[in-house]
KOLTORKE-76488 format. One record per residue: residue in three letters; x, y, z of N, C-alpha, C in turn. Coordinates in steps of 0.1 Angstrom, whole numbers, plus 5000, padded with zeros to 4 digits. Layout:
ALAXYZXYZXYZ...
This chain:
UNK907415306266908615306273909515196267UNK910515246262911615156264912015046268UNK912114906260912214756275913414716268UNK914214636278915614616274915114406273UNK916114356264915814216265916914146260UNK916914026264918413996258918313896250UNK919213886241919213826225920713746229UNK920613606225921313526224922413516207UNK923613496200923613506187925013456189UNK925413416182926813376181927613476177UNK928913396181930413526178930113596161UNK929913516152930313556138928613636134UNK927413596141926313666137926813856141UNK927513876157927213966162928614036156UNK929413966151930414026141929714126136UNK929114056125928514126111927314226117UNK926514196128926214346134927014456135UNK927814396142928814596148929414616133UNK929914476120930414576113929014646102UNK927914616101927014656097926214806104UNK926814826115926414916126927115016119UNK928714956119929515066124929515136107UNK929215086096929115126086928115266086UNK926615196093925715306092926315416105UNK926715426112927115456121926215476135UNK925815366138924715286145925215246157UNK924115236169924815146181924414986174UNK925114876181924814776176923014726181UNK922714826191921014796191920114876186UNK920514976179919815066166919415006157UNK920514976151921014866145920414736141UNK919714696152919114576152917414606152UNK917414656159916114756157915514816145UNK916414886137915814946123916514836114UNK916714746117917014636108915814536104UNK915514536118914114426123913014526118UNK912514616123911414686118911914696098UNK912714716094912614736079912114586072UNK912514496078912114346076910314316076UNK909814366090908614376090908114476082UNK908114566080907314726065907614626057UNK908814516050908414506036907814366037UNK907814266047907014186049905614176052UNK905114346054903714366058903214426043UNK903514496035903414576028903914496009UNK903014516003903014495992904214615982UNK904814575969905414635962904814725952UNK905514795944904214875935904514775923UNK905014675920905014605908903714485916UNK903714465924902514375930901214465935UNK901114585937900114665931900014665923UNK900814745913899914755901899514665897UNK899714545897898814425889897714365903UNK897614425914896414425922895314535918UNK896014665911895214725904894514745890UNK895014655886895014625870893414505867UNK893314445878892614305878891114395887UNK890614425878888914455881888014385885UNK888314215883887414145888887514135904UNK889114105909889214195924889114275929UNK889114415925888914495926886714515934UNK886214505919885114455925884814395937UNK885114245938885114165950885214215960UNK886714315961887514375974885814495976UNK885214555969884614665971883014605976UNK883014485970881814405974881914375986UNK882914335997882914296001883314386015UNK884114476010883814616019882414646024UNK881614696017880014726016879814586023UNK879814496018879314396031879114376046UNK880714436047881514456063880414566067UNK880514666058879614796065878414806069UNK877814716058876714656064876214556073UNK877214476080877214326087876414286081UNK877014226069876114116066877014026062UNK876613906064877813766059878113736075UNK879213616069879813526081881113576081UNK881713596094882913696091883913566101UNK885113506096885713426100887013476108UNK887013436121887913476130889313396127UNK890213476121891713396123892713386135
């Protein structure tokens, strides 16, 4: 469900909202919403120029697969962040 909240911003930030809105043709809390979520996908998510050289490197590769099989197995010390 839907929760409403209120965001504090100055005159000139929420400027550049509505005219960034009104470009895409957006409410100004669409707007802010698929702005923020696109921020988080590329801040969660790797690029494919930073894959491919995650895929390129075998010796990680390995590790990453060793270490899978590990998990599946419980075996090891598994460190809570």
């Amino acid at each position: 469900m839907p929760k409403t909240i209120t965001l504090r911003i100055d005159d000139e930030l929420l400027d550049r909202f509505k005219h960034h809105a009104k470009i895409e043709n957006r409410t100004i809390s669409n707007f802010i919403e698929t702005a923020t979520l696109r921020y988080i996908e590329e801040s969660e998510l790797v690029d494919e120029f930073e894959m491919a050289e995650i895929l390129s490197n075998e010796k990680l590769i390995k590790r990453l697969k060793n270490g899978s099989g590990d998990v599946r197995k419980k075996r090891g010390r598994f460190v809570k962040i």
